[in-house]
ChimeraX commands (.cxc) that place a marker at each C-alpha (Angstrom):
marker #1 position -21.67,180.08,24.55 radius 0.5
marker #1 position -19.32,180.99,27.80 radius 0.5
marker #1 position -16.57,178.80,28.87 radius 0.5
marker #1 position -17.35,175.68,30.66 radius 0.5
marker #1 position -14.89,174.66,33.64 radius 0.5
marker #1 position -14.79,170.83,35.51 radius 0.5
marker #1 position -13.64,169.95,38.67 radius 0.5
marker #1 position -11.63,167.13,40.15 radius 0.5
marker #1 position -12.18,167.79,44.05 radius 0.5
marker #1 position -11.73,165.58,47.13 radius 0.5
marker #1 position -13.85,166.01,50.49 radius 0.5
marker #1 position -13.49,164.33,53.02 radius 0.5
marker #1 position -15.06,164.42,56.84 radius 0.5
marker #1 position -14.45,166.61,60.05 radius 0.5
marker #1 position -11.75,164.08,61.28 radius 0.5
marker #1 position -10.57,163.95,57.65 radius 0.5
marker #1 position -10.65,160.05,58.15 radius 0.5
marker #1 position -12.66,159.21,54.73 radius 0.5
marker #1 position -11.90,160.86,51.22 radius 0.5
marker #1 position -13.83,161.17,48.52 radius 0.5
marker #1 position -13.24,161.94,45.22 radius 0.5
marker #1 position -15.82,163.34,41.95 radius 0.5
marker #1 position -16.40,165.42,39.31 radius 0.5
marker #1 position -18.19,168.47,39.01 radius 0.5
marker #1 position -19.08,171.28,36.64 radius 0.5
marker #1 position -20.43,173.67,39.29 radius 0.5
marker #1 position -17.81,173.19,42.36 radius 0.5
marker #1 position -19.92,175.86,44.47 radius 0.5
marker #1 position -23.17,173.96,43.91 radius 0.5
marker #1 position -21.74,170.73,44.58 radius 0.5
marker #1 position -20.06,171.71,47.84 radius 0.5
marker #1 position -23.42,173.40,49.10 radius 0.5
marker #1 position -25.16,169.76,48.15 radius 0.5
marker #1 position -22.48,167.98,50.47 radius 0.5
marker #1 position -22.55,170.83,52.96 radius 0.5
marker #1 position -26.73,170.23,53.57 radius 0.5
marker #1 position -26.48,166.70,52.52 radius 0.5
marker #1 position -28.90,167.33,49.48 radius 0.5
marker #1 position -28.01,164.03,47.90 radius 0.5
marker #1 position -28.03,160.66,49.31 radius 0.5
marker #1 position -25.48,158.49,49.15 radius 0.5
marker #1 position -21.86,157.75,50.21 radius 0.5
marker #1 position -21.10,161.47,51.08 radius 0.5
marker #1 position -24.69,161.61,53.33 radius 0.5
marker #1 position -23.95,158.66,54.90 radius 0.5
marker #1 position -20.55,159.17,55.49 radius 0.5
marker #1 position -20.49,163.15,56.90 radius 0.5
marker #1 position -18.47,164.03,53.62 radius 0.5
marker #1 position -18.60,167.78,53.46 radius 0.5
marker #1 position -15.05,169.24,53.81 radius 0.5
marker #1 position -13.94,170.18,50.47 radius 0.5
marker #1 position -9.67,169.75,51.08 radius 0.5
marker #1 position -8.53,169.91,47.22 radius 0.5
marker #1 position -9.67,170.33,43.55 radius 0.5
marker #1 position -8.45,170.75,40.01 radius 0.5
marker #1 position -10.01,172.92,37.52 radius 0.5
marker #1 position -10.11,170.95,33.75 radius 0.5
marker #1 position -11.26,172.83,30.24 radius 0.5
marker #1 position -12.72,169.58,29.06 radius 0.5
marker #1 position -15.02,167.04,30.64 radius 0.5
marker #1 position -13.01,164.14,29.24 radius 0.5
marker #1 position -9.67,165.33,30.89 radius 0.5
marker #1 position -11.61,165.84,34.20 radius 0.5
marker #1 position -13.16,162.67,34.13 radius 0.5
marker #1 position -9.89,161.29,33.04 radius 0.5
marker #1 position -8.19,162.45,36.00 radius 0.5
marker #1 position -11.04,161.50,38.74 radius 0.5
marker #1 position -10.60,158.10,37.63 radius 0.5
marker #1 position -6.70,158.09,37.77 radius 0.5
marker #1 position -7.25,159.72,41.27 radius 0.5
marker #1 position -9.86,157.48,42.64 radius 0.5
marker #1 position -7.31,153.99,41.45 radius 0.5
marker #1 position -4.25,156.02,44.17 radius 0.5
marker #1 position -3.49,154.28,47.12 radius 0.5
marker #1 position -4.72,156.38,49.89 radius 0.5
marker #1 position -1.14,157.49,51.09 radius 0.5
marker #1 position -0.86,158.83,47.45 radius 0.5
marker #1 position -4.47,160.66,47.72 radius 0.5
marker #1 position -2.99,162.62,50.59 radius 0.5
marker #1 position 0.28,163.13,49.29 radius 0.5
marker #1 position -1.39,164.90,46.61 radius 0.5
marker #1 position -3.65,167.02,49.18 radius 0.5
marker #1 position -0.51,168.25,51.08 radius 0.5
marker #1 position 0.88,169.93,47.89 radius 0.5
marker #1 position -2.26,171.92,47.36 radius 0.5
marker #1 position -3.54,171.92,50.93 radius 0.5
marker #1 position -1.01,170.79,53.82 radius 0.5
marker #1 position -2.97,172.03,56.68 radius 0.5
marker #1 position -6.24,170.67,55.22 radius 0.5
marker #1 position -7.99,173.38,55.58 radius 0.5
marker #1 position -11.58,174.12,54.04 radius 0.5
marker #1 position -11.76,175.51,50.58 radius 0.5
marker #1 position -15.29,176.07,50.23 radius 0.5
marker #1 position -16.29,178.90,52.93 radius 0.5
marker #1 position -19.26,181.15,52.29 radius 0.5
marker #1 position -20.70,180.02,49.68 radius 0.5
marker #1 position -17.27,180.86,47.99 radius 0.5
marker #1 position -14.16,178.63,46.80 radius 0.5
marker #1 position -11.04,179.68,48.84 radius 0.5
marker #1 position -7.78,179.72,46.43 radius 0.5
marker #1 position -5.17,177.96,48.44 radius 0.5
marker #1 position -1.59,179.75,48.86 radius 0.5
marker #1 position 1.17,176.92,47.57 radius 0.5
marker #1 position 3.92,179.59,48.67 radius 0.5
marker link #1:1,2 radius 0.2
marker link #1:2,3 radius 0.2
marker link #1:3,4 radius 0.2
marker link #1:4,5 radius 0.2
marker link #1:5,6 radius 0.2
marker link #1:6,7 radius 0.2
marker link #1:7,8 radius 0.2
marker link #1:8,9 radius 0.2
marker link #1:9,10 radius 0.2
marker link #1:10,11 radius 0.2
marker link #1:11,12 radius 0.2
marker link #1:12,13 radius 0.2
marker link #1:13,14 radius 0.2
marker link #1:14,15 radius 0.2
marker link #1:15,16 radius 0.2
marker link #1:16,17 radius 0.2
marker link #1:17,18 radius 0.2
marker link #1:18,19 radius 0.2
marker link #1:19,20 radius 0.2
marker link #1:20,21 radius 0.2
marker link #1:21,22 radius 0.2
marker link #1:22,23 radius 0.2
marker link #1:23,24 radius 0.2
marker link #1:24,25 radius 0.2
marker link #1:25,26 radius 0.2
marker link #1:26,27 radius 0.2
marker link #1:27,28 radius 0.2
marker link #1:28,29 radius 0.2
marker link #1:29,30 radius 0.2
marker link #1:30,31 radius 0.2
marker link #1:31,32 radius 0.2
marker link #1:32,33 radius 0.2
marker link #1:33,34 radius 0.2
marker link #1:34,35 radius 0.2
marker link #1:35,36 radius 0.2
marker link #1:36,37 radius 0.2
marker link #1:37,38 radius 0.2
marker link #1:38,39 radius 0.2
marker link #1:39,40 radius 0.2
marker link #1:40,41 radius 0.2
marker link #1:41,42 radius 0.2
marker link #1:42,43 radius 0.2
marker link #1:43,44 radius 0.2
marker link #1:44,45 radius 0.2
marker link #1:45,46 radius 0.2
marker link #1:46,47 radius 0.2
marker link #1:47,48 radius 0.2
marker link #1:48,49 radius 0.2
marker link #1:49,50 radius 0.2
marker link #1:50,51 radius 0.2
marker link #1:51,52 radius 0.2
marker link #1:52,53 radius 0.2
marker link #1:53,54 radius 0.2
marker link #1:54,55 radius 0.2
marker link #1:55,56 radius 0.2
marker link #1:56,57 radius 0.2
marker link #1:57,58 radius 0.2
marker link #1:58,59 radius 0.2
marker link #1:59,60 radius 0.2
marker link #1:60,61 radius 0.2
marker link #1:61,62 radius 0.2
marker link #1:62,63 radius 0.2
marker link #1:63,64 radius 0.2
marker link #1:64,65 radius 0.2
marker link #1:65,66 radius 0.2
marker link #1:66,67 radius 0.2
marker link #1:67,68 radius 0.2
marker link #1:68,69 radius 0.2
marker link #1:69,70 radius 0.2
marker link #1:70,71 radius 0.2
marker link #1:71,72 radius 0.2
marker link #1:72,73 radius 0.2
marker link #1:73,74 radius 0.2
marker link #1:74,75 radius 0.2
marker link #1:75,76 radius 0.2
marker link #1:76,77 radius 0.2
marker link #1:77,78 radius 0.2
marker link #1:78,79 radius 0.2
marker link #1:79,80 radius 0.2
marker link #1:80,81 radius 0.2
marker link #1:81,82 radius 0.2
marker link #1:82,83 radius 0.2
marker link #1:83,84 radius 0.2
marker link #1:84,85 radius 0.2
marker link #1:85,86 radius 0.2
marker link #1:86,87 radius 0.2
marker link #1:87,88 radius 0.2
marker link #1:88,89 radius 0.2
marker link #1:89,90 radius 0.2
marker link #1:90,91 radius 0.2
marker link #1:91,92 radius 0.2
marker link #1:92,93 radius 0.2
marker link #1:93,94 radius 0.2
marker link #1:94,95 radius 0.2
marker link #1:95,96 radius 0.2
marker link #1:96,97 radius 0.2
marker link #1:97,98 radius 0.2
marker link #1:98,99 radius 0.2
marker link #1:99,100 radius 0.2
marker link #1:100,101 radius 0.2
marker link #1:101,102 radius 0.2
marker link #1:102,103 radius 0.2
marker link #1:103,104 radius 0.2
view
């Protein structure tokens, strides 16, 4: 059995006006589902296909763990935590690829 990694990730929309935060074991897939709006719901209805952040977990718990403690921030403190990663907000998923983002 290979190692399994999770994702914490946030999209959010061309004008990076909404945010939206889940969990994922297959970041790839699930940014090619937002990209062609393969599943209905709040990311279909709301344009969310820019992925701007994640966080890669060993465990499902942990991950799950820290999508909920992300999803109860304030939404200064959501972006707070994207400019650390991700100041310029720049797409991470390009491709069909994730892009490693430079934090020098």
């Amino acid at each position: 059995m290979g190692i399994r990694l999770y994702y914490v990730y946030i999209v959010t929309n061309a004008y990076n006006k909404v945010l939206y935060t889940g969990v994922t074991n297959d970041l790839e897939r699930r940014c090619y589902e937002h990209k062609h709006k393969i599943v209905k719901g709040f990311t279909q209805k709301f344009n969310v296909d820019k992925l701007i952040y994640y966080e890669k977990f060993d465990f499902i718990d942990l991950a799950i763990s820290r999508e909920k403690q992300i999803k109860g921030y304030p939404r200064a403190k959501k972006i707070a935590l994207i400019n650390i990663l991700n100041k310029e907000w720049k797409e991470l998923y390009s491709n069909k690829r994730l892009v490693i983002p430079n934090l020098g």
